[in-house]
C-alpha positions in Angstrom: 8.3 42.8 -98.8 4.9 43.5 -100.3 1.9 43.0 -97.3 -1.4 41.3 -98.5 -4.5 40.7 -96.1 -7.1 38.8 -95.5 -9.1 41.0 -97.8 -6.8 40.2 -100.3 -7.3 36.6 -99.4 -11.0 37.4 -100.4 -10.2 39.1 -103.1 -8.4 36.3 -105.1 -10.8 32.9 -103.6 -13.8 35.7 -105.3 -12.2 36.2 -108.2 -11.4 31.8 -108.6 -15.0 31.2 -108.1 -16.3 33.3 -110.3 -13.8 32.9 -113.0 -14.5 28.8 -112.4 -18.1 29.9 -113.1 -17.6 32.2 -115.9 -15.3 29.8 -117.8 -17.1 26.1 -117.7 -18.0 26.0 -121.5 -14.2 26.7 -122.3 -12.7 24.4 -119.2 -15.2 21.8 -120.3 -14.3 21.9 -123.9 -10.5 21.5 -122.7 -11.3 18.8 -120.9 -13.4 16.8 -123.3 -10.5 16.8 -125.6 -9.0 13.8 -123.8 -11.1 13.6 -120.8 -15.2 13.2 -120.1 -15.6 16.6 -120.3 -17.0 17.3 -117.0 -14.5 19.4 -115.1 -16.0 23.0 -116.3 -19.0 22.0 -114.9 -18.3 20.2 -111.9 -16.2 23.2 -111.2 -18.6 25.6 -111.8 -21.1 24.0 -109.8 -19.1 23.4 -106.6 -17.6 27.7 -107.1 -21.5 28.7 -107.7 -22.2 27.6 -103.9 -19.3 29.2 -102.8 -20.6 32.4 -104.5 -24.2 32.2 -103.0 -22.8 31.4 -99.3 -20.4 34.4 -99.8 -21.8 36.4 -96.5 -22.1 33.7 -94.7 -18.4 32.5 -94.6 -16.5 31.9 -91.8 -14.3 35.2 -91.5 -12.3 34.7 -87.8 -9.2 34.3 -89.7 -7.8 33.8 -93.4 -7.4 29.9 -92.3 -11.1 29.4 -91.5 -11.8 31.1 -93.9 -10.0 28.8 -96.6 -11.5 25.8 -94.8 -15.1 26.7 -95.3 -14.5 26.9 -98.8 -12.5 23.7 -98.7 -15.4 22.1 -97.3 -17.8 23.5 -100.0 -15.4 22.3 -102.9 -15.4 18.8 -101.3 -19.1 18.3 -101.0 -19.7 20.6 -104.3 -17.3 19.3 -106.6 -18.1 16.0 -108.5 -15.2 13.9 -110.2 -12.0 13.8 -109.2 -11.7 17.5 -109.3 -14.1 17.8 -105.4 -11.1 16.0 -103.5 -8.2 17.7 -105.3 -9.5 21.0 -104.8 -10.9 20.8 -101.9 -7.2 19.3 -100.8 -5.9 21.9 -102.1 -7.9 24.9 -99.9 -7.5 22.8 -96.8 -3.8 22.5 -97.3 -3.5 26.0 -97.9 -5.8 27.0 -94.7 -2.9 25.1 -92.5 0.0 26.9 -94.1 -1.9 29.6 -92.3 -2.7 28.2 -89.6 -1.6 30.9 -87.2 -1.6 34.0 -89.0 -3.9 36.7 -88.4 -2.4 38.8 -91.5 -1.0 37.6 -94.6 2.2 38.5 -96.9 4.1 37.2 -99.4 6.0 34.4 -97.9 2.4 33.2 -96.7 1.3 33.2 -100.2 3.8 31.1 -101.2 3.3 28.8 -98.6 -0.2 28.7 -99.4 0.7 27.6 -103.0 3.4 24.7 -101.8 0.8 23.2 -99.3 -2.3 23.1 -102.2 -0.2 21.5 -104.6 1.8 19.1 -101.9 -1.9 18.0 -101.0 -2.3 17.4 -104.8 0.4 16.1 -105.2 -0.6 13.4 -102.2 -4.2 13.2 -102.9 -3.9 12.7 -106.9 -0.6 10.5 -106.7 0.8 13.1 -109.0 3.7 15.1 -109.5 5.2 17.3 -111.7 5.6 16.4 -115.6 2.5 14.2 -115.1 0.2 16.8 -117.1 -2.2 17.6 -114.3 -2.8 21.1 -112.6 0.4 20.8 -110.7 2.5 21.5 -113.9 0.8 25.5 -114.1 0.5 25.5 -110.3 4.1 24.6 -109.4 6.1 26.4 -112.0 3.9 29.6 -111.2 4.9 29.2 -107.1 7.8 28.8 -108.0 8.6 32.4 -110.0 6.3 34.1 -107.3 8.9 33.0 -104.7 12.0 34.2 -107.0 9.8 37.5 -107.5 9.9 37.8 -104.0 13.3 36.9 -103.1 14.4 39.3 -105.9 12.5 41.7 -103.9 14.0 41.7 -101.0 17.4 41.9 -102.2 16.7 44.8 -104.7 14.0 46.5 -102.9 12.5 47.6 -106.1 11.8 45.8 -109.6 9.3 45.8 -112.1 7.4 43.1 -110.0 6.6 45.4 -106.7 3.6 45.2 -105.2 0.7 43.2 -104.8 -0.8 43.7 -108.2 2.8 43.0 -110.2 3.3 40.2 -108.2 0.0 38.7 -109.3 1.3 39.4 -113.2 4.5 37.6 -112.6 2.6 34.2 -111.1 0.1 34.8 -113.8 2.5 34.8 -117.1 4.8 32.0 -115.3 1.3 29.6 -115.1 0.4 30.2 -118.7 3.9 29.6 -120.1 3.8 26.2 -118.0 0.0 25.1 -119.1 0.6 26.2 -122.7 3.9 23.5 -122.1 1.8 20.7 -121.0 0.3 20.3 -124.9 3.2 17.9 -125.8 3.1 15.9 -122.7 1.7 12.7 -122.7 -0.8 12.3 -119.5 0.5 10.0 -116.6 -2.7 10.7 -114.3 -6.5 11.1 -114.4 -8.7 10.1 -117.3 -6.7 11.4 -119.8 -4.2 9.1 -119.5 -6.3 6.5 -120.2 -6.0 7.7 -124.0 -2.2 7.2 -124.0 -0.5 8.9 -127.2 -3.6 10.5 -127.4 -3.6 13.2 -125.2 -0.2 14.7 -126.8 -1.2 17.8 -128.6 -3.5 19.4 -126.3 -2.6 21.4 -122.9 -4.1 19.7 -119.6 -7.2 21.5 -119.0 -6.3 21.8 -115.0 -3.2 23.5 -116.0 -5.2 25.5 -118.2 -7.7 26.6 -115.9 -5.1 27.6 -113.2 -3.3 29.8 -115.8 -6.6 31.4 -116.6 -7.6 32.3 -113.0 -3.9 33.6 -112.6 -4.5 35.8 -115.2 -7.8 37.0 -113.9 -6.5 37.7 -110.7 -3.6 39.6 -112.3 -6.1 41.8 -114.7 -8.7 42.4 -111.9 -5.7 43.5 -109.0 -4.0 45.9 -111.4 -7.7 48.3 -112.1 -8.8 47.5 -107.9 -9.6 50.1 -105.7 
C-alpha cells in the first residue's frame, strides 16, 4: 500500500490554504449565485492566517498538527463555513489520533471523520448539495483505489501522486453533479427552485483543491 507522511500531511493542508486564498474571487462568485457570496472570502481570510502562522505550527505529530489548524479555521473563518471546517480538521486530527506516520488507510479515515463531523455539525448529508456531495464520493473512489491496490499490487493509480488524481477527478465529476440538485441546507436553500442549475460552491471548491493537490504532487520533488 502506497506510505504518505506527515510531510505529506503538510504538503496537502499547504496546498488547501493557499489554493482557498488564490481562488476567493471564483469561490465567492459561486457562492453568490444562490448564496451571500461570502464563502471565498471568509475562506480566504481564515487559510491566509494559517499561511502566516505556517512555522509556528504545532508539528509533535500529524494529529496536533491538524488541530492547530482546526483551531485557526474556527476562530478565522466567518459564516457557517468557520465551524464546518474547522469540524472538519478536528475530526480528521482524531482519526489520527495515535499515529506517528501516515498511509493510505489513514487518509481515508481522515476524509470519513471531516465529513462525518460535517455531516453532524451542518445537519447535512449526502444529496443535500453541500460540500459533502464532492467530499464523500471522492473518499469514497480513494478507498476503492486503494483496495484495488492491494489486491492487484499495481494499476494505473499507484502511488501517492496517482492516488491524489483519482480523488481529484472523482470530486469534480460529483460537484459538477450537484448543478441540478435543489439545495436542502445552508443559505441556498432558502432560494428553493432557485438554486437548481448551478453546482454548490462547497462542492466546487473541494473539487478544485483536489485537483490542486493532484497537479502540484505529480511535478514535486
Amino acid at each position: 500500500m502506497p506510505s504518505t507522511t506527515a510531510s505529506d500531511l503538510e504538503f496537502v493542508v499547504r496546498t488547501i490554504a493557499r489554493t482557498a486564498v488564490d481562488n476567493e474571487r471564483e469561490f465567492g462568485e459561486l457562492d453568490a449565485v444562490v448564496g451571500d457570496g461570502d464563502f471565498g472570502y471568509s475562506l480566504a481570510r481564515g487559510f491566509e492566517i494559517v499561511l502566516a502562522d505556517w512555522d509556528s505550527l504545532d508539528r509533535g505529530s500529524p494529529s496536533a498538527f491538524l488541530k492547530k489548524v482546526a483551531l485557526v479555521i474556527s476562530k478565522r473563518v466567518g459564516g457557517t463555513s468557520g465551524p464546518l471546517w474547522g469540524t472538519a480538521f478536528l475530526r480528521a486530527a482524531g482519526a489520527v489520533n495515535d499515529r506517528s506516520e501516515l498511509n493510505g488507510e489513514d487518509a481515508v479515515a481522515m476524509l470519513r471523520a471531516a465529513a462525518e463531523g460535517i455531516k453532524v455539525r451542518g445537519k447535512s448529508d449526502l444529496g443535500d448539495k453541500t460540500l459533502l456531495d464532492a467530499l464523500i464520493p471522492m473518499t469514497d473512489a480513494l478507498e476503492n483505489a486503494l483496495a484495488n491496490e492491494r489486491k492487484s499490487g499495481e494499476g494505473p493509480a499507484a502511488g501517492p501522486a496517482g492516488l491524489a488524481r483519482v480523488a481529484a477527478s472523482a470530486a469534480r465529476t460529483a460537484a459538477e453533479a450537484t448543478t441540478p440538485m435543489i439545495a436542502r441546507r445552508g443559505r441556498p436553500s432558502y432560494t428553493g427552485e432557485r438554486s437548481i442549475g448551478s453546482p454548490d460552491a462547497g462542492a466546487m471548491a473541494v473539487a478544485i483543491m483536489a485537483e490542486r493537490v493532484a497537479d502540484e504532487w505529480a511535478v514535486r520533488t
